[in-house]
C-alpha positions as CSV (number, residue, x, y, z in Angstrom):
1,X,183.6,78.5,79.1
2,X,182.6,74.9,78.7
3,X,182.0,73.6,75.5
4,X,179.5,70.5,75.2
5,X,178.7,68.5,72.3
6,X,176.3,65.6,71.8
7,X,176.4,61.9,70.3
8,X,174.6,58.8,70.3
9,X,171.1,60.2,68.9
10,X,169.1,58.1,66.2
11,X,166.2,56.4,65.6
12,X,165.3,53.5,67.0
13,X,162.2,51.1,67.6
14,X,159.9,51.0,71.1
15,X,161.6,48.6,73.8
16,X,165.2,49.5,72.1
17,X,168.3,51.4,73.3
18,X,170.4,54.0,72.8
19,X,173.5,55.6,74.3
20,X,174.5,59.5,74.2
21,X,177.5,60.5,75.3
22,X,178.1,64.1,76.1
23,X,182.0,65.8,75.4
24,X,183.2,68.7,77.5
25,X,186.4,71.0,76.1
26,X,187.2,74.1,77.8
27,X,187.5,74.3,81.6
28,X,188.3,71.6,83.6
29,X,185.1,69.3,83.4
30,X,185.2,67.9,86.7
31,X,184.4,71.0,88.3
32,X,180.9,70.6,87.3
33,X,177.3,68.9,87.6
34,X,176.2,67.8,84.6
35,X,172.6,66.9,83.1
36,X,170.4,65.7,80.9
37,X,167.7,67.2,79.5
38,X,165.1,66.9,76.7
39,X,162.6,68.7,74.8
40,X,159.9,67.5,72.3
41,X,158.0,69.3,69.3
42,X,155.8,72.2,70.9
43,X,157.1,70.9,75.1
44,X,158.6,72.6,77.5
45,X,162.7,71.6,78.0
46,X,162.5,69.0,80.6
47,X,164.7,67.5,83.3
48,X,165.9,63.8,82.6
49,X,169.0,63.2,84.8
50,X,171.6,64.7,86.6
51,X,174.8,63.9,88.4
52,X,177.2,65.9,90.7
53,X,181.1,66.4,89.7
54,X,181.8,63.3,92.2
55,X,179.8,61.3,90.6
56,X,178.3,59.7,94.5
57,X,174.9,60.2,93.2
58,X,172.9,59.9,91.0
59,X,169.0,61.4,90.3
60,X,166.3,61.1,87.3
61,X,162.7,62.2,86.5
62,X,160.2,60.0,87.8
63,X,159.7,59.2,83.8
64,X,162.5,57.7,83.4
65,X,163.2,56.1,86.2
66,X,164.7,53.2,86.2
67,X,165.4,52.7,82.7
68,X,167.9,55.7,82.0
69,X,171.1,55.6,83.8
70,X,173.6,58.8,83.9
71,X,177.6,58.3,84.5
72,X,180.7,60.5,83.8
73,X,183.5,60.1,83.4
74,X,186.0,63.2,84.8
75,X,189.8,61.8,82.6
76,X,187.5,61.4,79.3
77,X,185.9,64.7,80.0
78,X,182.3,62.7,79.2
79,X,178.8,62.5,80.5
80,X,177.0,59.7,79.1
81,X,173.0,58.9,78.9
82,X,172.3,55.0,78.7
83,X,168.6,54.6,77.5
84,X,166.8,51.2,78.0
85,X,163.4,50.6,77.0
86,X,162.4,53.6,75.0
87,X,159.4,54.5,74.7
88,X,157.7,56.8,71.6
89,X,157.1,59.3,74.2
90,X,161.1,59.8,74.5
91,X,161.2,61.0,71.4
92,X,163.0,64.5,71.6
93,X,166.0,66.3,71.4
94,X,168.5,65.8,74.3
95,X,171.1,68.1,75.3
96,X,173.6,68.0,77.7
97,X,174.1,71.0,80.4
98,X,177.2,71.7,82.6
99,X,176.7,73.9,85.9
100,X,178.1,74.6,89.2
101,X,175.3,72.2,91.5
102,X,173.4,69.5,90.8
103,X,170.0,70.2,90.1
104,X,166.4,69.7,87.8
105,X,166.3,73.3,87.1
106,X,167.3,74.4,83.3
107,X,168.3,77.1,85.1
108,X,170.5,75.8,87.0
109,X,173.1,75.1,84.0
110,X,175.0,77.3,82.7
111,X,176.4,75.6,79.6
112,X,174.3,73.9,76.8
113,X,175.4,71.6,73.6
114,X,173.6,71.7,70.7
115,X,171.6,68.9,71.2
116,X,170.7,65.2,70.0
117,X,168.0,64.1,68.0
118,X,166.5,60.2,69.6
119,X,163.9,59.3,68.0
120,X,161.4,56.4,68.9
121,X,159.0,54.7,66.8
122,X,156.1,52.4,68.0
C-alpha cells in the first residue's frame, strides 16, 4: 500500500504559478510511475503528467504542454507538479496517482491521494 497526499493547491490569478508536491509513505516509492491528474466540476478525471520510477522521461497532455513540468524525487519520497502560466481553465482538483508503468490511463494507477484544490481566476 502506497499512501499519497497532496500540497501546494490555492488560488491564484491567470498567468500565475503554483507548485504541488505529492508525498508517498508506505512501500518503497521508487518502485513506481507516478502522475498527475485533474478533474474539474461536472469533467471527466483527466491525464496531466506522468513520469516513470527513473525519472529518464518525462510526458504531459497536449494542454499543458509546455508550461507544467513533473519531477520526483525517489530519497524525499515526492512527486512534484510545477505550474506556469495558469490558465482559468486549470482550475480543478489534482491528485497524485502511484502505479506500476507509466501511463495516461486513470486506470493505470493503483494508488490515489485525496486531492488538491488549484484554483485560477481570470
Amino acid at each position: 500500500q502506497v499512501h499519497l497526499v497532496e500540497s501546494g493547491g490555492g488560488l491564484v490569478q491567470a498567468g500565475g504559478s503554483l507548485s504541488l508536491s505529492c508525498a508517498g509513505s508506505g512501500r518503497p516509492f521508487g518502485g513506481y510511475a507516478m502522475g498527475w491528474f485533474r478533474q474539474a466540476p461536472g469533467m471527466e478525471r483527466e491525464f496531466v503528467a506522468g513520469i516513470p520510477w527513473s525519472g529518464s522521461r518525462t510526458f504531459y497532455a497536449d494542454s499543458v504542454k509546455g508550461r507544467f513540468t513533473i519531477s520526483r524525487d525517489n530519497a524525499k519520497n515526492t512527486v512534484y507538479l510545477q505550474m506556469n502560466t495558469l490558465r482559468p481553465e486549470d482550475t480543478a482538483v489534482y491528485y497524485c496517482a502511484a502505479g506500476l508503468g507509466p501511463g495516461t490511463s486513470a486506470g493505470q494507477y493503483d494508488f490515489w491521494g485525496q486531492g488538491t484544490q488549484v484554483t485560477v481566476s481570470s
